[in-house]
N, C-alpha and C positions, 0 to 999 in steps of 0.2 A: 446642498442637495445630494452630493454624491456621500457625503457621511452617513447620511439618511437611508436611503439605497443601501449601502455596505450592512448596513445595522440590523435589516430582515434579509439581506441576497448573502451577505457574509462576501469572504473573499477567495473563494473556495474556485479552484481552477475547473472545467471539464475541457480538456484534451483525446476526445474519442470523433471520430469522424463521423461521415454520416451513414456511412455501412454497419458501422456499430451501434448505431439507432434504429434503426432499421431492422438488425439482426434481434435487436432487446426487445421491438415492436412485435416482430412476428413470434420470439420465443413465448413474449409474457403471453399474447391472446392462446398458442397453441399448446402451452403448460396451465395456463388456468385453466380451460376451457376443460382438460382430460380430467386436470384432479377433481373440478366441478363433478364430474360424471362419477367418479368414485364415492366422493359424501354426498352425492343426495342418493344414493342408495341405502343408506341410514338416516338422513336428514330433509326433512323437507321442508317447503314454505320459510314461516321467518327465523326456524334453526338455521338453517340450509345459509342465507343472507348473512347471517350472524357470524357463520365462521368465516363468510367469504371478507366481510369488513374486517372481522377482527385480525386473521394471521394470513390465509390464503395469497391474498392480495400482495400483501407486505412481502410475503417471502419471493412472490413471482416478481416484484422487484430488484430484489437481490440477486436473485438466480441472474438473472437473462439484461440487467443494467451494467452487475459489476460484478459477473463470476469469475473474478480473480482474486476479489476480497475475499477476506480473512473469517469475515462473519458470513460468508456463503458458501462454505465446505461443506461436504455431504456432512461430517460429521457437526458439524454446527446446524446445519437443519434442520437434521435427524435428531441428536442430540437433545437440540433447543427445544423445537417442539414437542419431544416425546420424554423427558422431563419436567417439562411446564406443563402435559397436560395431567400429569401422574402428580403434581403438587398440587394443581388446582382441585382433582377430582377430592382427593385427599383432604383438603380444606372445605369444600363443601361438604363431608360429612361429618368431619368435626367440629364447625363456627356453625351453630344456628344462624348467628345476623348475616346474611349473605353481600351486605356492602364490607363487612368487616374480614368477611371470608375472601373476598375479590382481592380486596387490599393485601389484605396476605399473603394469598397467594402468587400475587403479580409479585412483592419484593422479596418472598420466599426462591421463587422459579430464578429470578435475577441471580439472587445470592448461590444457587445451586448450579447455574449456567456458568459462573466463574470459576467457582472450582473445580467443575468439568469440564474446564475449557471450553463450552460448545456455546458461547456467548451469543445468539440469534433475536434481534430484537422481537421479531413477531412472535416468539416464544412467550412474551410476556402477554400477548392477547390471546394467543390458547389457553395457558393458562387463567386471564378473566375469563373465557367464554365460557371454560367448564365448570363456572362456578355459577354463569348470570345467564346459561344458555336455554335454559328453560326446561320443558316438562321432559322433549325428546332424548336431552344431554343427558337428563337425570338420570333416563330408565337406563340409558347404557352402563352407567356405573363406571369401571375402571377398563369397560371394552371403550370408552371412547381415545383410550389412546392407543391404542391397537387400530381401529377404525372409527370413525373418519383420518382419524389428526396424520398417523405415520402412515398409513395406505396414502392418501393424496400425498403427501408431500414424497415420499416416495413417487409417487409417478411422474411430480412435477422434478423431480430432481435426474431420473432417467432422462425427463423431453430437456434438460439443461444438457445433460450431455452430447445428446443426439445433435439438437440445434446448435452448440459451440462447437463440436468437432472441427466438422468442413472447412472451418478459419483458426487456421494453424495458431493466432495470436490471442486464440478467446478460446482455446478447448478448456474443458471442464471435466473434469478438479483442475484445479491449477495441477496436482502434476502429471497430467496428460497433455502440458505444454511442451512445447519443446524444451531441452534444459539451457542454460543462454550458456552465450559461448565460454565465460567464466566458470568454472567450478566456485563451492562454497569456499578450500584451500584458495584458489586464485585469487577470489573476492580478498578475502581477509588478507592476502601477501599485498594485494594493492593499498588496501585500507592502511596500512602498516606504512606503506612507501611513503603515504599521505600523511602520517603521523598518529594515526588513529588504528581502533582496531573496535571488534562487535562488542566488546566490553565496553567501551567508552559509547556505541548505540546504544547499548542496553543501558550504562546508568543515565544516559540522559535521559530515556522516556522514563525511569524510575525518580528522579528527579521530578521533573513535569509531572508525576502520576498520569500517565497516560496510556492508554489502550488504542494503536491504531491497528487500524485494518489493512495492512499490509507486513508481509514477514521480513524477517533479520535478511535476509539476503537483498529484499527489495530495496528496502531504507537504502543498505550499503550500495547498491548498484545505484539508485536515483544519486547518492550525494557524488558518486566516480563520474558518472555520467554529466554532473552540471558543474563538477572541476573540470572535465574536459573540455567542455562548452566554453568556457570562462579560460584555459589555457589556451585554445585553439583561436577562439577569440582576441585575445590579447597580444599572442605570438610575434615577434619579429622578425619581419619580413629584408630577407635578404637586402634589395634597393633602398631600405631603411638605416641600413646600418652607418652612422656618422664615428667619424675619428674626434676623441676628449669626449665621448661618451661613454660611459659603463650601463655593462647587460650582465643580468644573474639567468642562472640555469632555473630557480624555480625560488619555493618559500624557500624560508632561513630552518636547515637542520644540518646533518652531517656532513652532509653529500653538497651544501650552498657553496657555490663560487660566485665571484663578482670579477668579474674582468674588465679591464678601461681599454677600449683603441689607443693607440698611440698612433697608428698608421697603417696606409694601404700600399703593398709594395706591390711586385712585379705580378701581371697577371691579375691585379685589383684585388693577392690576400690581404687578406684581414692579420694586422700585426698588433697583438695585444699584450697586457700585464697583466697576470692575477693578483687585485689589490685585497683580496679578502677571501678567507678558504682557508681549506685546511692544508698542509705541508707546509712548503718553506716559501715564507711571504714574498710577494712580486714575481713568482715564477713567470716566464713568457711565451710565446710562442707565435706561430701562425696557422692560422687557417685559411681556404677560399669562404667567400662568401655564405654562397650554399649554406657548408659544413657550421659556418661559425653560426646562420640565423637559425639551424636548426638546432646547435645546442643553447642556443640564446631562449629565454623564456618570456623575457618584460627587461625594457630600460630601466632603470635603477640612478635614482637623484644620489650622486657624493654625498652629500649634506644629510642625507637622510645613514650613509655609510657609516658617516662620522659620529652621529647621533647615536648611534649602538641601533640601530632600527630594523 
């Protein structure tokens, strides 16, 4: 049953509270609602519908669910829709068959949104609707992308801003967030420390062939943030620390020590040998407690030392 479930739900996390549903609740009715008012000034009856199913909708998802995404940048909006309607209009005047016209149009405007960067799904429904939109879409000719398409979503994209503001964590564009405490330099000096750097994020989604909705910085920050999680978690706790036991400072790179207790002297320091590390082998020393569980990162099995591991 639950394979079954995973197979239509996917595995796909949402981590937003319920103030940010809330927030996405009142942007979408108060952003569709304004661009609604812009196109049926040009559009009425079942055009009017037609755009609202095809792009409107979709994008007022994007705006006010997840305007931190990648594919919900003003330029990706704008962008999307206002070259997908400029391909579509385009192809209905040159494809007589207008199922053959749609078609092209939709994996024309795709192909044209990637290499302008402005990759917006509901672009690809502007783009059908200027081709299957009917008699009203037709008369406009190449003003429908001028108006309706970029007039409303221009407005919905101002009420994304207005209604993200106020929540410092959701302002809109993303860079009218705050900048986090990291710089791009910090990020990438962390990544480094970790073994890794944005060239090794970048070819893995190029491996994967993948396009995610979140930027180079973010990946980096999410993967700092859940080695945190996972070192703070695992941490060795001062009352933990036993003698004939060995603790490493973290993974195996330059900077790896492995130390074994040999004993606890005066005052309950911590008296140890470096059995593995860089300098001159067995070096020793003492520490308090405290000192030592904070440079301690995770117990470490001898057998696994031995092993080259």
């Amino acid at each position: 049953m639950q394979r079954f479930l995973r197979l239509f739900a996917g595995d796909f996390l949402d981590t937003t509270n319920h103030l940010d549903k809330l927030v996405a609740l009142v942007g979408g009715v108060v952003g569709l609602y304004l661009s609604l008012e812009v196109a049926a000034s040009v559009l009425e009856g079942g055009a009017l519908a037609g755009l609202v199913l095809a792009s409107l909708g979709a994008t007022a998802v994007l705006l006010f669910a997840v305007p931190h995404g990648a594919l919900s940048q003003p330029w990706n909006v704008l962008g999307g829709h206002g070259v997908s309607a400029l391909v579509g209009v385009t192809l209905h005047l040159l494809v007589p068959h207008p199922l053959l016209a749609a078609a092209l149009a939709v994996g024309l405007a795709i192909w044209a949104m990637h290499y302008l960067r402005c990759i917006h799904p509901p672009g690809g429904a502007t783009a059908l609707f200027a081709v299957l939109g009917g008699a009203q879409v037709e008369a406009l000719g190449y003003g429908y992308v001028l108006h309706p398409v970029l007039s409303s979503v221009a407005v919905m994209t101002l009420v994304a801003v207005a209604v993200n503001y106020p929540f410092v964590w959701r302002r809109y564009p993303a860079t009218l967030a705050p900048p986090p405490p990291a710089t791009h330099q910090a990020v990438g000096k962390a990544l480094e420390r970790g073994g890794l750097s944005f060239e090794d994020l970048e070819y893995a989604m190029r491996e994967l062939n993948l396009y995610l909705d979140m930027t180079e910085d973010d990946m980096a920050r999410l993967y700092l943030l859940a080695r945190r999680h996972h070192e703070e978690a695992d941490h060795v706790a001062a009352a933990d620390i036993r003698v004939g036991e060995c603790y490493s400072n973290g993974p195996v790179g330059s900077d790896w020590v492995v130390r074994k207790v040999i004993g606890l002297g005066e005052d309950d320091r911590v008296v140890y040998r470096e059995i593995c590390g860089p300098g001159t082998p067995e070096n020793g020393g003492t520490a308090s407690r405290e000192d030592f569980a904070r440079w301690a990162h995770h117990r470490v099995d001898p057998g696994q030392i031995r092993n080259g591991k």
